[in-house]
C-alpha positions in Angstrom: -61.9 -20.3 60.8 -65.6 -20.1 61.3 -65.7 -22.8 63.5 -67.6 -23.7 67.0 -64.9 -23.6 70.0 -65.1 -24.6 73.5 -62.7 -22.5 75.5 -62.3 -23.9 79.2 -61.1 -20.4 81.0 -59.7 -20.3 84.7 -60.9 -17.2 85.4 -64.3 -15.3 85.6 -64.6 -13.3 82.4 -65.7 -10.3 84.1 -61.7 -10.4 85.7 -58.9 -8.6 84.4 -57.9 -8.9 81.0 -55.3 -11.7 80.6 -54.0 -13.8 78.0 -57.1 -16.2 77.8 -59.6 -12.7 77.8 -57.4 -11.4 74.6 -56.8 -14.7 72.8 -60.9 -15.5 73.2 -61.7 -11.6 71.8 -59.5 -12.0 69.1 -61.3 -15.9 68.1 -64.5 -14.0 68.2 -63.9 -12.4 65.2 -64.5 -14.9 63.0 -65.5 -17.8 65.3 -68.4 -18.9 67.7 -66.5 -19.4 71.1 -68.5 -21.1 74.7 -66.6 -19.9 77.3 -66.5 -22.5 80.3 -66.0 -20.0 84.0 -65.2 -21.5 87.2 -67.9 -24.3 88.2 -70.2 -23.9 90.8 -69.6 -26.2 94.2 -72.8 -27.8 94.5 -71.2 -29.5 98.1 -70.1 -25.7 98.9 -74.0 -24.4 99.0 -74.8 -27.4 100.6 -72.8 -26.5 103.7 -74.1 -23.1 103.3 -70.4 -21.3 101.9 -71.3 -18.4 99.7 -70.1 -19.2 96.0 -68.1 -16.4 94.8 -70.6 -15.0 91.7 -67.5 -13.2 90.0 -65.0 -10.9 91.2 -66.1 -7.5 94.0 -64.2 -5.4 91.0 -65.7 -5.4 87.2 -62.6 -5.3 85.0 -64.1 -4.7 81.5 -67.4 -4.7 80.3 -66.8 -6.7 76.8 -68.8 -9.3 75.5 -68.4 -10.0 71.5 -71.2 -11.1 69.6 -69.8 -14.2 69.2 -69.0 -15.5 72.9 -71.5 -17.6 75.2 -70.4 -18.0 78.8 -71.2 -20.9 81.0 -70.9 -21.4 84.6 -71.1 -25.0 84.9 -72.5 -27.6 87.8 -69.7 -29.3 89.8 -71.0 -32.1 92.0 -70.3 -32.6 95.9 -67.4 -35.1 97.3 -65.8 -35.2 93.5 -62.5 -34.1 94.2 -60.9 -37.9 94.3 -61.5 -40.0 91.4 -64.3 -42.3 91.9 -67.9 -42.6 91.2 -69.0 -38.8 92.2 -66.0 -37.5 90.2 -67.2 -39.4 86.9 -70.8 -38.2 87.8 -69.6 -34.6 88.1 -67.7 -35.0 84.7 -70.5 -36.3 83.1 -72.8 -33.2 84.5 -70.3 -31.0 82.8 -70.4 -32.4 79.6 -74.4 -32.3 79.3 -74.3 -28.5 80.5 -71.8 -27.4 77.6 -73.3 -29.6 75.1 -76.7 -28.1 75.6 -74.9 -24.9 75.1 -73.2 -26.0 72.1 -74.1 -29.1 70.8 -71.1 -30.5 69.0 -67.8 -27.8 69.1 -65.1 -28.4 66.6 -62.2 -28.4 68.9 -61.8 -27.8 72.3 -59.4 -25.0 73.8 -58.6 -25.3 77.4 -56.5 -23.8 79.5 -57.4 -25.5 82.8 -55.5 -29.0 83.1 -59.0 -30.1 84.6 -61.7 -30.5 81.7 -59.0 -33.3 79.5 -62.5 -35.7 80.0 -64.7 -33.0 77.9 -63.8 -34.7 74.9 -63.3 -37.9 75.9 -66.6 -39.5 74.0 -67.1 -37.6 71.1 -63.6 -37.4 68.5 -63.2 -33.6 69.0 -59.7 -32.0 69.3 -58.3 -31.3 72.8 -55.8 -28.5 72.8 -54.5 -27.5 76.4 -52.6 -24.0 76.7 -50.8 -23.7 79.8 -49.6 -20.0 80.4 -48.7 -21.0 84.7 -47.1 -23.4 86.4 -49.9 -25.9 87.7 -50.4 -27.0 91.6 -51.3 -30.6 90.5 -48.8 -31.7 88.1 -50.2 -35.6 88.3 -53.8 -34.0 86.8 -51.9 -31.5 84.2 -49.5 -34.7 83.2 -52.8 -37.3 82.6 -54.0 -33.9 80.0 -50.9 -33.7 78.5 -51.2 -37.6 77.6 -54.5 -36.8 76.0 -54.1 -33.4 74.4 -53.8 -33.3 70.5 -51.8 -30.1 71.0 -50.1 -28.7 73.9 -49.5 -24.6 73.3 -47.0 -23.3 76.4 -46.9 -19.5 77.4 -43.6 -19.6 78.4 -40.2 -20.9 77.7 -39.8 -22.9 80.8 -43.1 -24.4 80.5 -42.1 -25.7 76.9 -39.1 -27.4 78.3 -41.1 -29.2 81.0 -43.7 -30.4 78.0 -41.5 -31.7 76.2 -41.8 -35.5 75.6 -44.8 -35.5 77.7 -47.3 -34.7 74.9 -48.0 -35.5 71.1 -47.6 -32.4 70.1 -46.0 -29.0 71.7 -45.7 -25.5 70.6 -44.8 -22.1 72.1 -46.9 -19.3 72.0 -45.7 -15.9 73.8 -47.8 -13.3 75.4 -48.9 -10.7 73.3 -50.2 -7.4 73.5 -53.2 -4.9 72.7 -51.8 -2.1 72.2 -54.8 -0.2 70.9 -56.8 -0.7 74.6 -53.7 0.4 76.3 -53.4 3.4 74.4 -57.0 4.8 74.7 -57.7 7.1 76.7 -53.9 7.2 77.8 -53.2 10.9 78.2 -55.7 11.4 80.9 -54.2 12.4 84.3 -56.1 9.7 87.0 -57.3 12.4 89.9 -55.6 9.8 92.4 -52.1 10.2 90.6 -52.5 14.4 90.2 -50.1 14.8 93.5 -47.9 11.9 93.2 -44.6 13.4 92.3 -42.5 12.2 89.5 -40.0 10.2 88.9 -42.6 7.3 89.2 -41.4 3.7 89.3 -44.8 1.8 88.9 -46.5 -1.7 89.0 -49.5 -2.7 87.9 -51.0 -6.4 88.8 -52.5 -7.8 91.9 -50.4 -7.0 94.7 -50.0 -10.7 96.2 -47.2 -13.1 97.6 -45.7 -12.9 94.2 -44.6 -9.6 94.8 -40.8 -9.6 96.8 -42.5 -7.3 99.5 -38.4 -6.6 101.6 -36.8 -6.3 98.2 -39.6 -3.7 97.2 -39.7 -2.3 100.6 -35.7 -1.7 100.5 -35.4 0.0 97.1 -38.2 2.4 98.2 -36.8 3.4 101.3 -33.2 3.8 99.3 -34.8 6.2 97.1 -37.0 8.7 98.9 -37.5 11.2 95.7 -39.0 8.1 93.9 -42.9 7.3 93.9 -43.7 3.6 93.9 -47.2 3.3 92.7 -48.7 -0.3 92.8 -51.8 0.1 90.5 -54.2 -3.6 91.5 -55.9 -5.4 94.1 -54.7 -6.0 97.4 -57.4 -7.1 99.6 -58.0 -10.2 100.2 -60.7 -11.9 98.0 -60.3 -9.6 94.7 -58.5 -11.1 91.8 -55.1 -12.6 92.8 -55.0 -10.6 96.1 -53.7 -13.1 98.8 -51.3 -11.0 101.0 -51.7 -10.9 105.1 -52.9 -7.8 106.6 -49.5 -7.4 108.2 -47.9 -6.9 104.8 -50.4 -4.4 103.9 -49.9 -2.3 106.7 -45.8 -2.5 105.4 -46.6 -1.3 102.9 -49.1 1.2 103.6 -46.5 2.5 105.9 -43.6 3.1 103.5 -43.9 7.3 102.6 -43.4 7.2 99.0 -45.2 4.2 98.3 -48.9 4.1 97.2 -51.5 1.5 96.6 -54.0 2.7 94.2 -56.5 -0.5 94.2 -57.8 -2.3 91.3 -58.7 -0.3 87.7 -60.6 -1.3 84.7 -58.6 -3.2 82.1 -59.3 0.1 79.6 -57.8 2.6 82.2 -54.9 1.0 83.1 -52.9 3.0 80.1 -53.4 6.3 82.0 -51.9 5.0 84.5 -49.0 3.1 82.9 -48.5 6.4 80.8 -48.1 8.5 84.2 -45.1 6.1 85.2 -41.4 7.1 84.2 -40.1 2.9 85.0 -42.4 -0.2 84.9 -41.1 -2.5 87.6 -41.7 -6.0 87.9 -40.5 -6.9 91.5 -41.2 -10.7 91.3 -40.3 -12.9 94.2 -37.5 -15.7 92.4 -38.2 -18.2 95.7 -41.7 -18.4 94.5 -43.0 -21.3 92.5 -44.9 -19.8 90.2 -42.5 -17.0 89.0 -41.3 -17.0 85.1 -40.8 -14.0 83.2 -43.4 -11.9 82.9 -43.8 -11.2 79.0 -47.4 -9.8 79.2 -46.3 -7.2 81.9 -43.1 -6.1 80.0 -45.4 -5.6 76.6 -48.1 -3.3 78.5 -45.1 -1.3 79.4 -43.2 -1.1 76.6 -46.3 -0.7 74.6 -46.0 3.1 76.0 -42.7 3.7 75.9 -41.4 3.0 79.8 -38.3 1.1 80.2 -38.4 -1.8 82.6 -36.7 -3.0 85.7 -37.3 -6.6 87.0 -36.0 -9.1 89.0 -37.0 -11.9 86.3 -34.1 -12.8 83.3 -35.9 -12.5 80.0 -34.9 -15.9 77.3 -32.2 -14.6 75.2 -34.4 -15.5 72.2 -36.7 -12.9 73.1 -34.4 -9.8 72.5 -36.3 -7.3 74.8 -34.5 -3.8 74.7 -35.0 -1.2 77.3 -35.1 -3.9 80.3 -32.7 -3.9 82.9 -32.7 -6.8 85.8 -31.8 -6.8 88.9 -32.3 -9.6 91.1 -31.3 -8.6 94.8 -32.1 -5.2 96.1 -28.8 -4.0 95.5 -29.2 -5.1 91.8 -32.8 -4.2 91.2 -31.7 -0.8 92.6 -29.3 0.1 89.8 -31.4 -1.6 87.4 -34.1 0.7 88.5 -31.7 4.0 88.2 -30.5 2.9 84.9 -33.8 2.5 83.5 -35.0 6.2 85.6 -31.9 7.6 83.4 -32.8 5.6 80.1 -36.2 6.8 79.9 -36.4 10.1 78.0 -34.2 8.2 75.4 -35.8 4.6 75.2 -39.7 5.4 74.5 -39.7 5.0 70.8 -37.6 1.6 70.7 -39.9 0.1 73.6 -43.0 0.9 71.7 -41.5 -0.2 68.6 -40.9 -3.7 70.0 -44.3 -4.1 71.8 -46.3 -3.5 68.2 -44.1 -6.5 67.0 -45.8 -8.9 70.0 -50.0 -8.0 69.3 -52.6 -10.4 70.2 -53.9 -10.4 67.1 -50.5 -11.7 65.4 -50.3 -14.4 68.0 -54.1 -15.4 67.7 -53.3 -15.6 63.8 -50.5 -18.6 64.8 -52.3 -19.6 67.1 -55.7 -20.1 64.3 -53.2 -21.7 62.0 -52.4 -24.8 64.6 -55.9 -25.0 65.9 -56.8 -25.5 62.2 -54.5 -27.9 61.2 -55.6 -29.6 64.3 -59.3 -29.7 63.8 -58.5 -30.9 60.4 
């Protein structure tokens, strides 16, 4: 493409690797990409609150030649529309144009920054990979965006009709990263007996903590490792002490803290069953294709509590979505997993980043024009 792209992240880049991370490494290949992090609260140092700088943990060290980060200005008392809102929209835009003067399309996947293009005729795509906590905000981008990419079935259901244009881009995968370094033994995992039914993600309210807590006690010869953050403050982390200490408390269940993005392999690799023990009540939850893919990607079968789409055909996944359920579906996938390695890694190398980043070029193209 060799084009100039704004990319409006949610997330510091210094975080763990997710789907924005990969899709803006893979751009950088053969594009100039400005990376928009979380703005600075003017009004938040004004009342003396510390501004979070970027996350206690460093996920990954990566910075391609061709990304420029920006942590932009955001004015005090400009959370309601009115004049300090405009102001604080209008500071933005003068901080990423003198970072990059005139960018051929816009690629955002906050439903916050719809006004960065609002004077100048460059495309506004918005990718949405979550459900959003202000729909009336996300709906007024939708009415603007030239393009509207959705992560996730559900999400492309609710789109449609809302927006000019709407397409469906999956999580992928990067295999590669997962895979190096992959057969060393973590020293905190060396006395953890096997079988090994294991997470890896922040440990926060999405998690179904009793539905966890039950299948663990239910099968005392298993190892539940939860590989991510858990105190309060690193990425995602939002759980009460109290749930901690449950958890803490539980014999065969360990909480290993957050890793780098390029270890988590070795520590996938050590686990016998990925497990994705999602809460359904919450509002947030969708199937989690990203998770599935890192574990597949080595071979471990999977047992959630999320349904994947039909349309996706995911092998090796069993789900479960009571403990009574999630319990077989984790024995059935404990007994699957000698057997299943070869077809689960088979189907995560159909689902890389770099073959979703190649669709993904094609519509950003035809949209620039």
């Amino acid at each position: 493409m060799n084009r100039q792209i704004l990319v409006v992240g949610t997330e510091f880049w210094s975080g763990p690797l997710l789907s924005k991370h990969h899709i803006v490494l893979e751009l950088c290949k053969q594009n100039r990409v400005l990376y928009l992090e979380p703005v600075y609260h003017a009004g938040s140092i004004l009342r003396g609150q510390r501004q979070v700088m970027q996350y206690p943990f460093l996920y990954h060290e990566l910075h391609p030649a061709g990304l420029q980060r920006l942590r932009p200005w955001w004015l005090p008392k400009s959370d309601r529309p009115g004049l300090m809102r405009r102001l604080s929209e209008t500071l933005v835009r003068l901080q990423a144009r003198r970072a990059m003067a005139r960018p051929d399309l816009i690629l955002s996947f906050s439903p916050d920054f719809p006004f960065l293009g609002q004077h100048h005729p460059i495309p506004f795509v918005y990718f949405c990979v979550d459900t959003q906590v202000q729909p009336n905000r996300e709906a007024e981008t939708l009415s603007r965006a030239d393009l509207v990419v959705a992560g996730t079935e559900k999400l492309l259901a609710d789109f449609q009709g809302r927006a000019r244009q709407v397409r469906f881009l999956p999580h992928g995968v990067s295999v590669t990263l997962l895979q190096t370094g992959r057969d060393a033994l973590p020293p905190e995992m060396a006395g953890i007996p096997h079988p090994i039914a294991g997470f890896v993600g922040a440990v926060s309210q999405h998690i179904d903590l009793p539905l966890l807590l039950t299948v663990a006690r239910q099968n005392p010869t298993v190892s539940f490792v939860l590989v991510g953050p858990y105190v309060a403050g690193d990425f995602g982390a939002n759980l009460p002490a109290e749930a901690i200490a449950r958890l803490q408390a539980q014999p065969n269940l360990y909480l290993l803290g957050p890793k780098r993005s390029d270890e988590l392999g070795r520590y996938i690799n050590q686990f016998d069953v990925g497990l994705i023990p999602y809460d359904l009540a919450h509002f947030r939850i969708h199937f989690s294709f990203h998770k599935v893919l890192q574990y597949l990607a080595l071979g471990k079968p999977v047992a959630t509590t999320v349904a994947p789409p039909p349309e996706l055909e995911v092998p090796v996944l069993w789900v479960g979505t009571d403990p009574a359920g999630f319990n077989t579906a984790l024995r059935t996938a404990l007994e699957q997993a000698a057997t299943k390695a070869d077809a689960a890694a088979a189907f995560a190398k159909q689902h890389s980043w770099q073959q979703r980043v190649e669709q993904l070029s094609a519509w950003l193209a035809d949209t620039a024009g």
